[in-house]
C-alpha positions as CSV (number, residue, x, y, z in Angstrom):
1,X,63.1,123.4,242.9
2,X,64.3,126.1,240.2
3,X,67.9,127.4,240.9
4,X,70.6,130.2,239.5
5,X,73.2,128.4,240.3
6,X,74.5,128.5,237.0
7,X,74.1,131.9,236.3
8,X,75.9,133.1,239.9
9,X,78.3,131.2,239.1
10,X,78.8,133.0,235.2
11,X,78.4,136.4,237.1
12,X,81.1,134.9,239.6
13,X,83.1,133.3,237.2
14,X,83.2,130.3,239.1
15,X,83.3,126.3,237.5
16,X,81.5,123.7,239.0
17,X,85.0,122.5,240.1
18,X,85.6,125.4,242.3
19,X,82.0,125.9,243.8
20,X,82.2,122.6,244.4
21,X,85.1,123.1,246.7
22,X,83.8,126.1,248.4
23,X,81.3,124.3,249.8
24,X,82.8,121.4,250.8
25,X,80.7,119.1,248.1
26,X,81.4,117.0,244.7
27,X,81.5,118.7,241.0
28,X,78.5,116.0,240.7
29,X,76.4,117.3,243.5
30,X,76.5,121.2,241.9
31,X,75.9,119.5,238.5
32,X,72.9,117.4,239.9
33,X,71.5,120.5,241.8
34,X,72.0,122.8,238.8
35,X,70.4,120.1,236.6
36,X,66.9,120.1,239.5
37,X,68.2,116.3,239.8
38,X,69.2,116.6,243.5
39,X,67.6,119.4,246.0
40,X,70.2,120.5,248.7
41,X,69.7,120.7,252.2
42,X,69.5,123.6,253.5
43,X,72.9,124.1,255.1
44,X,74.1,123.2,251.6
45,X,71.9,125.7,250.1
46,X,72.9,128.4,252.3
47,X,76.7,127.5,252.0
48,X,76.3,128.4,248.0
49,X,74.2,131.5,248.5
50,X,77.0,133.1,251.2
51,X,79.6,132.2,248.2
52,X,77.3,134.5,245.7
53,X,76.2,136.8,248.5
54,X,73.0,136.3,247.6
55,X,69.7,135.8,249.8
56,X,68.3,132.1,249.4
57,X,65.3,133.4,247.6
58,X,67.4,135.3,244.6
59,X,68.9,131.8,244.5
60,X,66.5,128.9,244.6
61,X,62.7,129.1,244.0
62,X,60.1,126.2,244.7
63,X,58.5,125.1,241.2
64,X,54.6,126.6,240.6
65,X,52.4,123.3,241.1
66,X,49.7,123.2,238.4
């Protein structure tokens, strides 16, 4: 699963830190899903798009499959 993550949170000015604590999850968990190592759930991923105001789709988007 692609992600902006890190580029809401440039536009936010936001670190991993303080998403992190937004939405109630570890600096590693934002690093893992920025780094398509970890794929949130989706009360997770909805959590970080209501922080960016941002609909889920403008945030995360599956990979094409070849």
């Amino acid at each position: 699963m692609n992600n902006r993550i890190k580029i809401e949170r440039a536009i936010h000015n936001l670190t991993q830190e303080q998403l992190a604590v937004l939405v109630s999850v570890t600096r590693q968990t934002i690093n893992a899903i920025e780094l398509k190592k970890f794929v949130p759930s989706t009360v997770l991923a909805l959590k970080i798009c209501k922080v960016f105001n941002r609909t889920v789709e403008e945030v995360f988007s599956l990979e094409e499959e070849d």
